[in-house]
MOPAC internal coordinates of N, CA, C and O (Angstrom, degrees):
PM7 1SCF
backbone

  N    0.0000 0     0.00 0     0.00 0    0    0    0
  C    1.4460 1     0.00 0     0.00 0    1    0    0
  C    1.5220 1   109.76 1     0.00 0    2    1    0
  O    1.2310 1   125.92 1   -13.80 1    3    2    1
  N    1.0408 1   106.22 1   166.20 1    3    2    1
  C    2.1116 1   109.53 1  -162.76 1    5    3    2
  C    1.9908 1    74.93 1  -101.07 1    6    5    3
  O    1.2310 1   137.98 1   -34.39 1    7    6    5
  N    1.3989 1    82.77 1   145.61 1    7    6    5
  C    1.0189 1   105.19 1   173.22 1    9    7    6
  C    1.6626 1   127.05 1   -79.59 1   10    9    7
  O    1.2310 1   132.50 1   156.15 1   11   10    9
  N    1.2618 1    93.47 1   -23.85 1   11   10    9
  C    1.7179 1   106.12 1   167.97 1   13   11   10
  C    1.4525 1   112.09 1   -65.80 1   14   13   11
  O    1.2310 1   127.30 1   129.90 1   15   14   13
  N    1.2743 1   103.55 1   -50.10 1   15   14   13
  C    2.1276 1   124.29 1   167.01 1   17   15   14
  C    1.6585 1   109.18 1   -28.52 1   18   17   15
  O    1.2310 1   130.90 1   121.34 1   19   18   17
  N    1.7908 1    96.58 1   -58.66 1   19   18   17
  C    1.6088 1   106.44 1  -176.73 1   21   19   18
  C    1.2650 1   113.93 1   -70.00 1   22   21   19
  O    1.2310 1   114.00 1   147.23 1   23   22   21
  N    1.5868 1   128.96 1   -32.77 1   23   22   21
  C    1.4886 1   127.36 1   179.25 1   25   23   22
  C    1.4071 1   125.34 1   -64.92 1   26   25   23
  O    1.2310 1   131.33 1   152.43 1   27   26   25
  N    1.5657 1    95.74 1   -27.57 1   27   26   25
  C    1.9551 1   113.14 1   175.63 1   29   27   26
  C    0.8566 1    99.38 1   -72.09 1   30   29   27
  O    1.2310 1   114.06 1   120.00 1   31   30   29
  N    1.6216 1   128.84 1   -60.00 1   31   30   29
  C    1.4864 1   123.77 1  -163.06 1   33   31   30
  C    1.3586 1   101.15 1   -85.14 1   34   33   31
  O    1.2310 1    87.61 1   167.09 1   35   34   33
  N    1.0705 1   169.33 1   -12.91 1   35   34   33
  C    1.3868 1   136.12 1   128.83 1   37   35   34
  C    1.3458 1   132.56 1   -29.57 1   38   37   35
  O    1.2310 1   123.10 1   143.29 1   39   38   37
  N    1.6209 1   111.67 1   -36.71 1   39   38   37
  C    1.6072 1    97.41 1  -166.29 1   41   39   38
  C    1.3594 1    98.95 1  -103.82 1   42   41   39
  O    1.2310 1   113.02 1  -168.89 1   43   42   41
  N    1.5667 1   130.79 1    11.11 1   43   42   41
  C    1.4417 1   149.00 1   171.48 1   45   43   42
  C    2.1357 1    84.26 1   -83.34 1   46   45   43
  O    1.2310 1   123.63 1   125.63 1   47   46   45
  N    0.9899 1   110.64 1   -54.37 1   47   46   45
  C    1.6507 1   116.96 1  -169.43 1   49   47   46
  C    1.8622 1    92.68 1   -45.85 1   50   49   47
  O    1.2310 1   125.46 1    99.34 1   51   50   49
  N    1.6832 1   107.11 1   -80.66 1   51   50   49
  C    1.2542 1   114.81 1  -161.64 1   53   51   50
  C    1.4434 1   108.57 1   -59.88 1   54   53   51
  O    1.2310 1   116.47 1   162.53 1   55   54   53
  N    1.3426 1   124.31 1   -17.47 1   55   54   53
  C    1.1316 1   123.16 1  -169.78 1   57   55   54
  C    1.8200 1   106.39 1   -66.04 1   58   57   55
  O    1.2310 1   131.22 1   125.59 1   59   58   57
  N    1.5621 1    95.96 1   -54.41 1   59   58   57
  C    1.8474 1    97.83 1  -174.92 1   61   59   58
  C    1.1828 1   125.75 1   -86.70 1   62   61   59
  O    1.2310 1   121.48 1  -177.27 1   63   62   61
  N    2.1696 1   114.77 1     2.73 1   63   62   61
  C    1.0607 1   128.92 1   146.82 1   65   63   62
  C    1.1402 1   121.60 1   -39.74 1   66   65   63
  O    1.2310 1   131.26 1   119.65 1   67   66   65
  N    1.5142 1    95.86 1   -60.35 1   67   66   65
  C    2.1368 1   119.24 1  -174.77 1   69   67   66
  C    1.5606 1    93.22 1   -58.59 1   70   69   67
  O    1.2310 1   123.68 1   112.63 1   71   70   69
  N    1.1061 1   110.55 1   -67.37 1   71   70   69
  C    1.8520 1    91.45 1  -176.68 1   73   71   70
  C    1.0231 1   132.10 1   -33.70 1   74   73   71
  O    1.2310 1   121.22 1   127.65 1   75   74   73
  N    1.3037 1   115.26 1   -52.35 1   75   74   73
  C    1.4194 1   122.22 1  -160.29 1   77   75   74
  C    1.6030 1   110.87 1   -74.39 1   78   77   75
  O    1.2310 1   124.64 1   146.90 1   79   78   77
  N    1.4483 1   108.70 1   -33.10 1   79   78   77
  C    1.7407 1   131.58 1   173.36 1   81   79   78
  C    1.7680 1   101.57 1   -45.94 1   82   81   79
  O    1.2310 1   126.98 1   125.14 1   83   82   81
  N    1.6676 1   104.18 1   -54.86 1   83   82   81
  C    1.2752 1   132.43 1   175.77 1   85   83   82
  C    1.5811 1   118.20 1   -43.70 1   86   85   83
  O    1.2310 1   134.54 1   117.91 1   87   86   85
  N    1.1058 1    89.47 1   -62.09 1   87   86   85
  C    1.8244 1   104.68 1   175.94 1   89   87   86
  C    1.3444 1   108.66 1   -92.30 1   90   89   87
  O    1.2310 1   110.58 1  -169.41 1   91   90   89
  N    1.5313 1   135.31 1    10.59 1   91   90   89
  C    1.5185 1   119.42 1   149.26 1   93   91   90
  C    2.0723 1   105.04 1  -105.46 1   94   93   91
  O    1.2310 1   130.89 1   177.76 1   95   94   93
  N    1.0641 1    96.59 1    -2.24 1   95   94   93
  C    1.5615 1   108.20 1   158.51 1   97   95   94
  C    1.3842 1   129.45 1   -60.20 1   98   97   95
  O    1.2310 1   125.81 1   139.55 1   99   98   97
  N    1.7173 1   106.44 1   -40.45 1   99   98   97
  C    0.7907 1   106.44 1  -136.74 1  101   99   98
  C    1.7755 1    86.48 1  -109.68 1  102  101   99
  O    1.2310 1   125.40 1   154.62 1  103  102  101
  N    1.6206 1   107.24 1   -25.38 1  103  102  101
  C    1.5130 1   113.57 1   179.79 1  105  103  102
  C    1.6274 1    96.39 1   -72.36 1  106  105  103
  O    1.2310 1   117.60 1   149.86 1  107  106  105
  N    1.1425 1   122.17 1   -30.14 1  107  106  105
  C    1.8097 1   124.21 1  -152.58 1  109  107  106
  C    1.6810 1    99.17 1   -71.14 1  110  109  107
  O    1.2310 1   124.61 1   150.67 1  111  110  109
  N    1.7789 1   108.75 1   -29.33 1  111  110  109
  C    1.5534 1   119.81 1  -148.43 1  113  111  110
  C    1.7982 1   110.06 1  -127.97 1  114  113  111
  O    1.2310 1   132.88 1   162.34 1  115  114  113
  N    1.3759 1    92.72 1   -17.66 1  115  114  113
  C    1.4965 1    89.81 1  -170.54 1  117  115  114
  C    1.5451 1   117.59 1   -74.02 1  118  117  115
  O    1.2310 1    86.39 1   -34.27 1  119  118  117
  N    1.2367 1   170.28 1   145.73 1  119  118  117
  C    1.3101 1   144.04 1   148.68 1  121  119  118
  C    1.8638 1   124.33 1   -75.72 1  122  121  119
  O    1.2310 1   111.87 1   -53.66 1  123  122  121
  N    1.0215 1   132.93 1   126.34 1  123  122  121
  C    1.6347 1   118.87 1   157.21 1  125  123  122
  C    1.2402 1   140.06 1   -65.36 1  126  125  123
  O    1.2310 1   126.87 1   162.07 1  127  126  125
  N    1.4179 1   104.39 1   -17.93 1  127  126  125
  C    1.4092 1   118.49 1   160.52 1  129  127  126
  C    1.2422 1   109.09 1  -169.46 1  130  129  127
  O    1.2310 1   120.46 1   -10.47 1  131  130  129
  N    1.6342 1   116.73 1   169.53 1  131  130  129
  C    1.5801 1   120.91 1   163.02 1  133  131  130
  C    1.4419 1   102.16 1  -116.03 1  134  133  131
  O    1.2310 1   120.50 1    16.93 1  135  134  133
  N    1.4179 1   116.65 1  -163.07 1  135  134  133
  C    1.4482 1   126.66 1  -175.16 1  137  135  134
  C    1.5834 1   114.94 1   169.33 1  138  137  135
  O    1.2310 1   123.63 1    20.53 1  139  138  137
  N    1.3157 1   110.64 1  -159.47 1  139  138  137
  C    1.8958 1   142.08 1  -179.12 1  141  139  138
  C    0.9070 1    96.90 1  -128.22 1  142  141  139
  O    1.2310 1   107.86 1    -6.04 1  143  142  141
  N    1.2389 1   140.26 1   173.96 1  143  142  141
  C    1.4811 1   154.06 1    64.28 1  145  143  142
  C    1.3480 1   117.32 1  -104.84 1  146  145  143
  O    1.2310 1   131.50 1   -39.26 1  147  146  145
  N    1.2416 1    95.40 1   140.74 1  147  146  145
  C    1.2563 1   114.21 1   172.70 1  149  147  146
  C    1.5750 1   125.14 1  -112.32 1  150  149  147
  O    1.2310 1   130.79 1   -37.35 1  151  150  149
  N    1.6013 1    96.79 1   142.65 1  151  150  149
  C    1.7235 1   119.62 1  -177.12 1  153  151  150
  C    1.2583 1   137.36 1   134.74 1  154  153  151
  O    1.2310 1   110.59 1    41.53 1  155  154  153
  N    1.6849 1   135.28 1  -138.47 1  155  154  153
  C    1.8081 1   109.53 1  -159.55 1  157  155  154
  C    1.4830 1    90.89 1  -126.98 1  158  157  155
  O    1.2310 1   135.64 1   -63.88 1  159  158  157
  N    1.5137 1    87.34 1   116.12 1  159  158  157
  C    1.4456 1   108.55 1   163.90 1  161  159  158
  C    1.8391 1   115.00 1   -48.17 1  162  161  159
  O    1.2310 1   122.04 1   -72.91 1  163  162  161
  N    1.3777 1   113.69 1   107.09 1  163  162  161
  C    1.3210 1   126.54 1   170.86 1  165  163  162
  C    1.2287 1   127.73 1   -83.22 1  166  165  163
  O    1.2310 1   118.42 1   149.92 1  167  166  165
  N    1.6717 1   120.62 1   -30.08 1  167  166  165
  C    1.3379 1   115.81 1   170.00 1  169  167  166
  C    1.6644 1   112.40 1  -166.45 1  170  169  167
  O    1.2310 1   125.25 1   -26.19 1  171  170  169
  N    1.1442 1   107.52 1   153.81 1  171  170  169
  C    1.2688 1   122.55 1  -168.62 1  173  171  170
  C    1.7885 1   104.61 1  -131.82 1  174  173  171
  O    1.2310 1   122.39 1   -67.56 1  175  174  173
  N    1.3919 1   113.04 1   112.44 1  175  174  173
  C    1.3819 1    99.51 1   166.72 1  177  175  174
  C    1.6901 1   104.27 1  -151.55 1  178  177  175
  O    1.2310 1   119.53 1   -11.31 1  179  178  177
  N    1.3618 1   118.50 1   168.69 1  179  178  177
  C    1.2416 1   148.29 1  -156.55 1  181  179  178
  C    1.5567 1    89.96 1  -107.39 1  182  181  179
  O    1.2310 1   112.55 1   -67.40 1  183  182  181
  N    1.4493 1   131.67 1   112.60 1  183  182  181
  C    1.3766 1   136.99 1   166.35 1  185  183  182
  C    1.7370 1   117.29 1  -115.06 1  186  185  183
  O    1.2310 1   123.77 1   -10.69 1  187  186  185
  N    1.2787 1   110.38 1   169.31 1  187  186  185
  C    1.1000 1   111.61 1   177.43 1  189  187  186
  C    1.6565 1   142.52 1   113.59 1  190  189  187
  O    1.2310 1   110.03 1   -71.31 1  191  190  189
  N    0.9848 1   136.33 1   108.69 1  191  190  189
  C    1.4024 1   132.80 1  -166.93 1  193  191  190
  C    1.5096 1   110.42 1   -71.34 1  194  193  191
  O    1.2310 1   121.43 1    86.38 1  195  194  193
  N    1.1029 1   114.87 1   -93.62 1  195  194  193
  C    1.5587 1   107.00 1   155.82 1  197  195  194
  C    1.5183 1   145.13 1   -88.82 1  198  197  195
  O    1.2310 1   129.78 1  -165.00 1  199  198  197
  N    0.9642 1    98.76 1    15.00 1  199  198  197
  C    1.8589 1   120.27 1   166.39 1  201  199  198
  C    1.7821 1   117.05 1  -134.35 1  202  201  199
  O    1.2310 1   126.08 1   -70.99 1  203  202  201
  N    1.0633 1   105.93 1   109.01 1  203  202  201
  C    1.4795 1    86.47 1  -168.04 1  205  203  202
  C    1.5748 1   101.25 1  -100.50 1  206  205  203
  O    1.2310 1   118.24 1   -12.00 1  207  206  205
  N    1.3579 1   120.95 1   168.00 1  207  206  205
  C    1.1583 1   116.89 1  -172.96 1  209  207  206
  C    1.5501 1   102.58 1  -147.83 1  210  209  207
  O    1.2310 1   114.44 1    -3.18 1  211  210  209
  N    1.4953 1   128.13 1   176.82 1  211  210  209
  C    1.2093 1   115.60 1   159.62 1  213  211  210
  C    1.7605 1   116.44 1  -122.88 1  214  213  211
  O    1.2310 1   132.62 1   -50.58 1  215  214  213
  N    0.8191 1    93.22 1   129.42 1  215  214  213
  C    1.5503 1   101.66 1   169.24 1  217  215  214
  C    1.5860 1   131.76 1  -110.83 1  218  217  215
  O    1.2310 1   118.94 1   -20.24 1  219  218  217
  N    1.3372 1   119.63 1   159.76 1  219  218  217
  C    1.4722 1   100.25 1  -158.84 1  221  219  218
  C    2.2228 1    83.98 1  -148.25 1  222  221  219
  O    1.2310 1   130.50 1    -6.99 1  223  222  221
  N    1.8547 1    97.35 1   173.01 1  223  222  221
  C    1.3468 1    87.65 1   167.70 1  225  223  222
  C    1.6667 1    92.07 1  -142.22 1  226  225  223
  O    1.2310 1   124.81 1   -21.65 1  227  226  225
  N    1.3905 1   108.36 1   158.35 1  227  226  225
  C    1.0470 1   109.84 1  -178.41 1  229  227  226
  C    1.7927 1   108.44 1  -121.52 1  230  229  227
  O    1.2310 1   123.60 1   -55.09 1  231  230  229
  N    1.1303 1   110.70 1   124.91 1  231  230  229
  C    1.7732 1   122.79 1   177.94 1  233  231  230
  C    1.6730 1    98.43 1   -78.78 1  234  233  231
  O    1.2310 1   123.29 1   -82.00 1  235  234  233
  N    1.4535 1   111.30 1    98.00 1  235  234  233
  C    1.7699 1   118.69 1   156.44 1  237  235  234
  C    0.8855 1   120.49 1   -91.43 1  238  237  235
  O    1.2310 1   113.61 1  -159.20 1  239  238  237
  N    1.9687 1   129.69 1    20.80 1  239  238  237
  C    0.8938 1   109.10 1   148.96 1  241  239  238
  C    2.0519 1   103.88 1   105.34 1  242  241  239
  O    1.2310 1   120.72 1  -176.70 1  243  242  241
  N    1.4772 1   116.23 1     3.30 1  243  242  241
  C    1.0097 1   132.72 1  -179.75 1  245  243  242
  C    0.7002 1   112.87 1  -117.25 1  246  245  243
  O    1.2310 1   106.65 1   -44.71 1  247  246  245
  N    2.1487 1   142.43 1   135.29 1  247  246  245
  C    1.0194 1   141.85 1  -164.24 1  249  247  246
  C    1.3966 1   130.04 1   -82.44 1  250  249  247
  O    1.2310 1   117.92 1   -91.52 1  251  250  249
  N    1.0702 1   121.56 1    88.48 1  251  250  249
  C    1.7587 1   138.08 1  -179.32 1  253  251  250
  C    1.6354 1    99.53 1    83.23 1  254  253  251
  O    1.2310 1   125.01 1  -133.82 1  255  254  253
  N    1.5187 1   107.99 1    46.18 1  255  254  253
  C    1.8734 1   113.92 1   165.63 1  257  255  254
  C    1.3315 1   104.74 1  -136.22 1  258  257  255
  O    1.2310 1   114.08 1  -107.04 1  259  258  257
  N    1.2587 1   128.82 1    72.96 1  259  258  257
  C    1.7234 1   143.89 1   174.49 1  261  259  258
  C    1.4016 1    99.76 1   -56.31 1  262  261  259
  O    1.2310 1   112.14 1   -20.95 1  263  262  261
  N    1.4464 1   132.43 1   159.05 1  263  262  261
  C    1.5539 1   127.59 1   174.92 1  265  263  262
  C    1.8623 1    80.15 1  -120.35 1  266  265  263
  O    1.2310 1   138.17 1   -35.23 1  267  266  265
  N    1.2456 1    82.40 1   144.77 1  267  266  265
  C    1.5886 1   113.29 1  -171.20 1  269  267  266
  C    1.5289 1   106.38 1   -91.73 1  270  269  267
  O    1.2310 1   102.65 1   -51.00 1  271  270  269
  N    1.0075 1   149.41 1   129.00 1  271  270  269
  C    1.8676 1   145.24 1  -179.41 1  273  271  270
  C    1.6382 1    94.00 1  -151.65 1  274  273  271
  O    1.2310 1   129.50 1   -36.44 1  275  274  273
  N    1.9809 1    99.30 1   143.56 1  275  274  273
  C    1.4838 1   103.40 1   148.67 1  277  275  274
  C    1.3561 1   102.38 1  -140.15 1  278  277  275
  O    1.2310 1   134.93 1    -7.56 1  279  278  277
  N    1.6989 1    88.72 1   172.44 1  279  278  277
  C    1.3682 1    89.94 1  -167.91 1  281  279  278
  C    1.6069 1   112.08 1  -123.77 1  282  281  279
  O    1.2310 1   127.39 1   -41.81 1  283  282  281
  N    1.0524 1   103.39 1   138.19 1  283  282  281
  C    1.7421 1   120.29 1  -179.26 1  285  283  282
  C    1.5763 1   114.06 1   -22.19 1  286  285  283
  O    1.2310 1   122.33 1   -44.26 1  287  286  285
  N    1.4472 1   113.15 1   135.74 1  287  286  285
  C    1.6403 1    94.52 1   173.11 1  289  287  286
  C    1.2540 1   113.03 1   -93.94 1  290  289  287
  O    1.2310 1   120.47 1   -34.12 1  291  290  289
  N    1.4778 1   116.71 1   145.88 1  291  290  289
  C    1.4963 1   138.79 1  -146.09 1  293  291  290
  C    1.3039 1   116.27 1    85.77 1  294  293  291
  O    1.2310 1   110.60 1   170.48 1  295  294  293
  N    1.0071 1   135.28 1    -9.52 1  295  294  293
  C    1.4395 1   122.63 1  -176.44 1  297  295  294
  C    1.7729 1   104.18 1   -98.91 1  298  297  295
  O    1.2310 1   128.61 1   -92.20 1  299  298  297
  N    1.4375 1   101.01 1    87.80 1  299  298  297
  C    1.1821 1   126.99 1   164.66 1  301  299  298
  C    1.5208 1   134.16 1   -59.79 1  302  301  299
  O    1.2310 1   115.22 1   114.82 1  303  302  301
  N    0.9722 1   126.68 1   -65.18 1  303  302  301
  C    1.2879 1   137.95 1   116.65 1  305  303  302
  C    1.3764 1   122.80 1    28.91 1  306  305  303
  O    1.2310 1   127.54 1    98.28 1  307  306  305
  N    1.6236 1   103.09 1   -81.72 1  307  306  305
  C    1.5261 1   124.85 1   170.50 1  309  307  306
  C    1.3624 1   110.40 1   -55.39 1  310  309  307
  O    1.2310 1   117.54 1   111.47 1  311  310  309
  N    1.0429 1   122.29 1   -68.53 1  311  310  309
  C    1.6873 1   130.86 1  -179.13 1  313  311  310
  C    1.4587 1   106.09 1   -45.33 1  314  313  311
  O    1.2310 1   117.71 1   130.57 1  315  314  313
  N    1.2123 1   121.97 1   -49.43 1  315  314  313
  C    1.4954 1   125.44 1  -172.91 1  317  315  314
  C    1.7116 1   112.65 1   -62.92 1  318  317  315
  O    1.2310 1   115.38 1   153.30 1  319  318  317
  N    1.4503 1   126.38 1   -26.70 1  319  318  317
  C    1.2443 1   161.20 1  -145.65 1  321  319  318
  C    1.9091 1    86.29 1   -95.46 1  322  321  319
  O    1.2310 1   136.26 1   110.95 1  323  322  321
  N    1.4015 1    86.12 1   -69.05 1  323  322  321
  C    1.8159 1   106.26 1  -177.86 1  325  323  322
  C    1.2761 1   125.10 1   -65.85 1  326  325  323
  O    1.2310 1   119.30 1   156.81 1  327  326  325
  N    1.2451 1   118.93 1   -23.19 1  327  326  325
  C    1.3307 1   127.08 1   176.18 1  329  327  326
  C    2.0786 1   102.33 1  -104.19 1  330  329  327
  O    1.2310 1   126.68 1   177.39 1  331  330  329
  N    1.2464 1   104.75 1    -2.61 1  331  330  329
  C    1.8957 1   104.90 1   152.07 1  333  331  330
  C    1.1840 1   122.83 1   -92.77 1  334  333  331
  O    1.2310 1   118.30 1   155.98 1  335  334  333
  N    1.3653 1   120.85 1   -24.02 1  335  334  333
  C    1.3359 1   129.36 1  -177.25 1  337  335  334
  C    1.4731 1    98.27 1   -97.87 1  338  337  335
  O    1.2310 1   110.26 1   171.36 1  339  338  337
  N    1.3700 1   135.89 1    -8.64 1  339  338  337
  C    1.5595 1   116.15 1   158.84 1  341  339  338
  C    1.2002 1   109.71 1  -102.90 1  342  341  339
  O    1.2310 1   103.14 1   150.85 1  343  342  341
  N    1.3721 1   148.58 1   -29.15 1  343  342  341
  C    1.5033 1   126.51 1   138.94 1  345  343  342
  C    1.3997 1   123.04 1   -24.72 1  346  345  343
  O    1.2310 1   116.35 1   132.39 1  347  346  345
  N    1.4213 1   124.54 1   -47.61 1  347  346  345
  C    1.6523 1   112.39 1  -159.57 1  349  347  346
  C    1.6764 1    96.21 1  -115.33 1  350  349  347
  O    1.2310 1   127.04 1  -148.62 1  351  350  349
  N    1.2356 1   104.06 1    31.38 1  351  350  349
  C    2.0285 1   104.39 1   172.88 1  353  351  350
  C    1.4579 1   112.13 1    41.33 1  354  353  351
  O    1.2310 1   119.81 1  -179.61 1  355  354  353
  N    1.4320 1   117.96 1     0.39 1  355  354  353
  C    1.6955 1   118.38 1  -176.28 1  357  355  354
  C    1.3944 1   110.74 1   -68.42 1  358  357  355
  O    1.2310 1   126.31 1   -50.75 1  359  358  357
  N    1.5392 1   105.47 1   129.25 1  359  358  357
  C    1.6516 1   106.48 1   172.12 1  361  359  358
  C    1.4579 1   105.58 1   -50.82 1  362  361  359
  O    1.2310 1   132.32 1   -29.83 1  363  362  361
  N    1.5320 1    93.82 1   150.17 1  363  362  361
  C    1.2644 1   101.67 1   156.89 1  365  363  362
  C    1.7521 1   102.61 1  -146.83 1  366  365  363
  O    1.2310 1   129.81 1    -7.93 1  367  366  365
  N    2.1861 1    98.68 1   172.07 1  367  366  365
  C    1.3847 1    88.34 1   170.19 1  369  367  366
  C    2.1834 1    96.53 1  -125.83 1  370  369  367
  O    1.2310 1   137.83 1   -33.92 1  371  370  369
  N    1.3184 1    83.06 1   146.08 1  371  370  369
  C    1.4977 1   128.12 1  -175.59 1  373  371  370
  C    1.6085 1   111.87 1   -69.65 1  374  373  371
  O    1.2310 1   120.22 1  -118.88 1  375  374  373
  N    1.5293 1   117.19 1    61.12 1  375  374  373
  C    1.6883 1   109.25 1   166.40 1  377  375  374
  C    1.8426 1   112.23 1   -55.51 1  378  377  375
  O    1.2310 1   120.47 1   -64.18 1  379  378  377
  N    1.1912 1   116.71 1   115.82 1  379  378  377
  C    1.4297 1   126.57 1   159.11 1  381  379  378
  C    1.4069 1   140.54 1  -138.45 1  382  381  379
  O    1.2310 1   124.39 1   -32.68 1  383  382  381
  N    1.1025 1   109.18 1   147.32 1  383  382  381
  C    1.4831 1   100.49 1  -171.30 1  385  383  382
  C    1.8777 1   111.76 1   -96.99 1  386  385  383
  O    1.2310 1   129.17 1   -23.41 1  387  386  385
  N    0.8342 1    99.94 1   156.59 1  387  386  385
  C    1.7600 1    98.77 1  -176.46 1  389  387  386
  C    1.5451 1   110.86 1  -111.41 1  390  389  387
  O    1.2310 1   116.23 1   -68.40 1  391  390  389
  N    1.4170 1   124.78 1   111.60 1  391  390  389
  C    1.0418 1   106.58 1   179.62 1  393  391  390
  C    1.7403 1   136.22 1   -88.17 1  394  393  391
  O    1.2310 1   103.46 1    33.65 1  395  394  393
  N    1.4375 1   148.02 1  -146.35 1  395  394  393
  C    1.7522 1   110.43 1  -178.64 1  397  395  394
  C    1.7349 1    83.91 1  -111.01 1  398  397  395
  O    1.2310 1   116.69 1  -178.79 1  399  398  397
  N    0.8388 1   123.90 1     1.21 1  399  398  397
  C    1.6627 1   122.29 1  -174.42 1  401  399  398
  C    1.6503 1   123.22 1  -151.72 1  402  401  399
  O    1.2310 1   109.17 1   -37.79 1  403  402  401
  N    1.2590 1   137.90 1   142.21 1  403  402  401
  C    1.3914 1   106.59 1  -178.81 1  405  403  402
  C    1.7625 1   100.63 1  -119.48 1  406  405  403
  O    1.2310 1   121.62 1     4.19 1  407  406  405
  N    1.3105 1   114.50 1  -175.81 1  407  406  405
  C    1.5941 1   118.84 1  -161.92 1  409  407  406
  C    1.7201 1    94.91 1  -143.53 1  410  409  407
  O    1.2310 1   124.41 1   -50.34 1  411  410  409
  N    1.3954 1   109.13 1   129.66 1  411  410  409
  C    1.5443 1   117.96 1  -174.74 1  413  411  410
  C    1.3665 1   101.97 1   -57.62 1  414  413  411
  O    1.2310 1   115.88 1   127.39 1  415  414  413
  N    1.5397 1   125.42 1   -52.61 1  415  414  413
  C    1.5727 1    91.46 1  -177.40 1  417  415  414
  C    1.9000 1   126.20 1   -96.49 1  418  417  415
  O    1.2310 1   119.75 1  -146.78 1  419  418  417
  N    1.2504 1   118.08 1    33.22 1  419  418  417
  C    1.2043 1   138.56 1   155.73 1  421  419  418
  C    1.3088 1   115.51 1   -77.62 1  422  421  419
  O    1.2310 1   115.67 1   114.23 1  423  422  421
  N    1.3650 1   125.82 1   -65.77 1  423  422  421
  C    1.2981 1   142.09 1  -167.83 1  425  423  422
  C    1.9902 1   124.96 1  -156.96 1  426  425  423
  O    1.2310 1   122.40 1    -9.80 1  427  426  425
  N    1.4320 1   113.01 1   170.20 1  427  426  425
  C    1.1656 1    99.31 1   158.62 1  429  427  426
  C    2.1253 1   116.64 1  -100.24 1  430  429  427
  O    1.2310 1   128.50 1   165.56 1  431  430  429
  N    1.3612 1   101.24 1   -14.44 1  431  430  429
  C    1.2586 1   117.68 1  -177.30 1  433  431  430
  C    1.6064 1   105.76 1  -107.55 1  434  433  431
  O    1.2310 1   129.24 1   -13.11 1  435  434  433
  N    1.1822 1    99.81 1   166.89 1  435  434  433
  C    1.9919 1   136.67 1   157.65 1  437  435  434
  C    0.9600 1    92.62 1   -52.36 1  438  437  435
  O    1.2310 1   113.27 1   116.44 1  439  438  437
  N    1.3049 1   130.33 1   -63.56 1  439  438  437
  C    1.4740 1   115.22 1  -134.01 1  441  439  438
  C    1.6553 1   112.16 1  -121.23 1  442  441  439
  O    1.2310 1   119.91 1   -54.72 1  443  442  441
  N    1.6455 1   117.77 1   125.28 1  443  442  441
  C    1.2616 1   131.08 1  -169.87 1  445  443  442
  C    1.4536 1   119.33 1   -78.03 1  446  445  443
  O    1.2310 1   101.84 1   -88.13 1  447  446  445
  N    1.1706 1   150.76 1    91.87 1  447  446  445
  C    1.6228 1   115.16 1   170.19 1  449  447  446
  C    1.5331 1   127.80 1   -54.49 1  450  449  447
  O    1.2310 1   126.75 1   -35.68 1  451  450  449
  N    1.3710 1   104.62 1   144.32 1  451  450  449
  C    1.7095 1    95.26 1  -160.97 1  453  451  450
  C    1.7011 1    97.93 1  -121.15 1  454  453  451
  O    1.2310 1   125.06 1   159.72 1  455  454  453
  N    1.6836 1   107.89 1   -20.28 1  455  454  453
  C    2.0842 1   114.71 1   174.38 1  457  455  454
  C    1.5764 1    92.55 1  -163.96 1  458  457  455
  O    1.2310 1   137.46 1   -42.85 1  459  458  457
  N    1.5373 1    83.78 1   137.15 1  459  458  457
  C    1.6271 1    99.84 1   156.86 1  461  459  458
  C    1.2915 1   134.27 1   -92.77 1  462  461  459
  O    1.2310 1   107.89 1   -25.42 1  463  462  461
  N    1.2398 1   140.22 1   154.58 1  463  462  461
  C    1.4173 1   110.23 1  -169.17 1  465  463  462
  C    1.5717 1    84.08 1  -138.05 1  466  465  463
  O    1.2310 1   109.87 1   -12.60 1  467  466  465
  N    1.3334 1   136.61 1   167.40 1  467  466  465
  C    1.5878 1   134.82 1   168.42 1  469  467  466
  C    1.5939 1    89.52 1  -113.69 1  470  469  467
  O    1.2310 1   130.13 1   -23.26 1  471  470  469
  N    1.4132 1    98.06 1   156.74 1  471  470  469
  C    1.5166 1    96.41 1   173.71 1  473  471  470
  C    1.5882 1   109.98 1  -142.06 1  474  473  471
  O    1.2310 1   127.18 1   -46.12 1  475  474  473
  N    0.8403 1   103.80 1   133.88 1  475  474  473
  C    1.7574 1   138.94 1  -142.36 1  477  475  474
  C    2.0136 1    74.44 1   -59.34 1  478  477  475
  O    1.2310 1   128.62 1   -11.94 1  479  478  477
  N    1.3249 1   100.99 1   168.06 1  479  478  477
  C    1.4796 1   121.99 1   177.86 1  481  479  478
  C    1.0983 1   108.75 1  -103.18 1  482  481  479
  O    1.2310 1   110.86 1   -64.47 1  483  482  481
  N    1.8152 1   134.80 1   115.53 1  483  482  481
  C    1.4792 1   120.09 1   162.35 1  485  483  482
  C    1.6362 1   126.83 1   -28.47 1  486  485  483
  O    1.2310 1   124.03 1   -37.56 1  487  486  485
  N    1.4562 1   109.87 1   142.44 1  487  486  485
  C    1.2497 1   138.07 1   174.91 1  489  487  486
  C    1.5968 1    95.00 1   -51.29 1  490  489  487
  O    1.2310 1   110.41 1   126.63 1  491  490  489
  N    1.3646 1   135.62 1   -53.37 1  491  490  489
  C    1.4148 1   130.41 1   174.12 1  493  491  490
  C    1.6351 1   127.79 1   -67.12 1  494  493  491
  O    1.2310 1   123.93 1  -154.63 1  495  494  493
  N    1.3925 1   110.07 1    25.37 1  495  494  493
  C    1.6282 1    98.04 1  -168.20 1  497  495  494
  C    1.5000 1    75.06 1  -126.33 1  498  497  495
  O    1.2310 1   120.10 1   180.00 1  499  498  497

């Protein structure tokens, strides 16, 4: 083979390596949106055979349509937050980010919780 042949097709090789590195960078890190939701955390559990993850559902208040969220590993914090607000049935609202794709051992969902917030009970109840 010409040796000029082998120098192209190498840096044709690393070239669509780098992309692709690029564009799973970019799905792993990018967000599509952030947001709220608000309402009562229904469940919190630990899934997974060899990746475990946590996933949670959130009750908004719609009849048999739970919103589905997990949450990042390390974010300790969060979970601890989520697993007070499903002990004490207190609304809460749900900062998360949505990502454009999700990855089995990240999550089972889009969407991350990133803070919990509790939200105080009207003055009329």
């Amino acid at each position: 083979m010409n040796p000029k042949f082998k120098s192209i097709l190498k840096k044709i090789i690393f070239g669509v390596i780098g992309i692709l590195i690029l564009v799973f960078l970019f799905f792993y890190f990018a967000n599509y949106s952030s947001g709220t939701r608000g309402g009562i955390v229904m469940k919190i559990s630990k899934r997974g055979v060899l990746f475990k993850t946590h996933e949670g559902q959130l009750d908004v208040g719609t009849i048999n349509d739970p919103w589905d969220f997990s949450v990042d590993p390390g974010k300790e914090e969060v979970l601890e937050a989520l697993n007070e607000a499903q002990i004490s049935g207190e609304r809460v609202q749900l900062h998360y980010q949505e990502k454009f794709t999700k990855f089995f051992w990240r999550g089972d969902t889009k969407y991350f919780v990133t803070k919990v917030e509790k939200l105080n009970k009207r003055e009329s109840e």
